[in-house]
C-alpha positions in Angstrom: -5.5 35.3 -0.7 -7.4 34.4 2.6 -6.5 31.4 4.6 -9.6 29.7 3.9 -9.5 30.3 0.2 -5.9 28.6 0.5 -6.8 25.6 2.2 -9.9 25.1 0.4 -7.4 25.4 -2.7 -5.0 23.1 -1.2 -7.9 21.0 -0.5 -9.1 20.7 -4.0 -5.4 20.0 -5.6 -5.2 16.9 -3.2 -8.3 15.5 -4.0 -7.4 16.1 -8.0 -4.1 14.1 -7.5 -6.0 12.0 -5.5 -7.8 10.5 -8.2 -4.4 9.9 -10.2 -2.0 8.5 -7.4 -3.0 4.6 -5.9 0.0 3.2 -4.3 0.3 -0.5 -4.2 2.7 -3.0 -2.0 5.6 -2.6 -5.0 5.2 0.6 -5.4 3.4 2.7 -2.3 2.4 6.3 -2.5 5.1 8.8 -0.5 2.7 10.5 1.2 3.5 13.9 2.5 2.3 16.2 5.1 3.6 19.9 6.2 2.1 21.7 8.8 4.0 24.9 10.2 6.2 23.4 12.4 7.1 19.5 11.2 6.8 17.4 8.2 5.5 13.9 7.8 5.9 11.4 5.5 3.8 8.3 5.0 4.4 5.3 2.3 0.5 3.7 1.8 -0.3 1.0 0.2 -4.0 1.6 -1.3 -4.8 -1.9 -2.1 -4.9 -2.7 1.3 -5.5 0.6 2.8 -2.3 1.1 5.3 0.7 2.2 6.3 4.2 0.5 5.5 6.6 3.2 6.9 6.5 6.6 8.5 9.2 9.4 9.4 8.9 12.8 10.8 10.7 15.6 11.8 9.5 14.8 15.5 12.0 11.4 15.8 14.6 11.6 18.1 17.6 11.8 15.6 16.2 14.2 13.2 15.4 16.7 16.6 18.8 16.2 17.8 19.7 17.8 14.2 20.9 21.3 14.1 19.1 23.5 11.2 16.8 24.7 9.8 12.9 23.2 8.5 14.0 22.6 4.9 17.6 21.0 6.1 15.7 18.7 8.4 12.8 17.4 5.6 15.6 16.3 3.8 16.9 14.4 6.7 13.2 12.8 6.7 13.1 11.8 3.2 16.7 10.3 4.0 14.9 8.0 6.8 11.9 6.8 5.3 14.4 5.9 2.1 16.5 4.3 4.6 12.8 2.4 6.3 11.9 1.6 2.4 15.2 -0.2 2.1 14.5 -2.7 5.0 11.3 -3.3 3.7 12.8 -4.3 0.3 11.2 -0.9 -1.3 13.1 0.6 -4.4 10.5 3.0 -5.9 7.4 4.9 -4.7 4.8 7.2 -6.3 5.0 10.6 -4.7 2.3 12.4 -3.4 2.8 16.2 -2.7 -0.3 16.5 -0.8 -1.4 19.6 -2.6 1.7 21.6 -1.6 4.1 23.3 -3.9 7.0 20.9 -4.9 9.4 23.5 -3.4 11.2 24.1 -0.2 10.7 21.8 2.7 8.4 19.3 0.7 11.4 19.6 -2.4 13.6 18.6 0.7 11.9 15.5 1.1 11.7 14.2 -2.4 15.6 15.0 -2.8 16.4 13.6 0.3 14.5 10.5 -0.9 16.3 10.1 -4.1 19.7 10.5 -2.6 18.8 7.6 -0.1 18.0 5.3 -2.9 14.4 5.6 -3.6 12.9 5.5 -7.4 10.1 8.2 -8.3 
């Protein structure tokens, strides 16, 4: 499949989980984003139209982590778990972003669930 027929795919399978996943300030979406190098995860409150947390695999204790990209998204859904926590967070609506639940984005959602968060 060509790159552009993959993206515009992607593209498509975002916009139809879209329409399904509104995060609110009890429950925010988990937003995630993969590009080739790092992962990103967001929790968004729709209602209100902004971010509550945020964790990458660019913060300075998850790049000071030996391994590999799948071992460190799991690291990142451990922090934002950990951020929910402090905010008084316990579950989230998770939003793959039109990515295969499998490998690094798999990594997050685990890594998530063993830090406490509800999805």
């Amino acid at each position: 499949m060509r790159t552009a027929a993959k993206l515009s795919r992607r593209k498509n399978i975002r916009y139809r989980i879209r329409r399904k996943v509104k995060g609110t300030a009890e429950k925010p979406r988990m937003s995630v984003f993969r590009s080739n190098k790092e992962i990103y995860v967001q929790l968004i409150n729709d209602d209100a139209g902004s971010t509550v947390a945020a964790a990458s695999s660019r913060e300075k204790d998850i790049v000071a982590q030996k391994g590999n990209k799948t071992e460190k998204g799991k690291l990142v859904g451990q922090s934002i778990a950990r951020k929910a926590k402090e905010l008084g967070i316990e579950a989230v609506i998770f939003d793959r972003g039109g990515n295969l639940y499998h490998g690094r984005v798999k990594a997050v959602a685990d890594g998530a669930r063993e830090g406490g968060l509800i999805f």
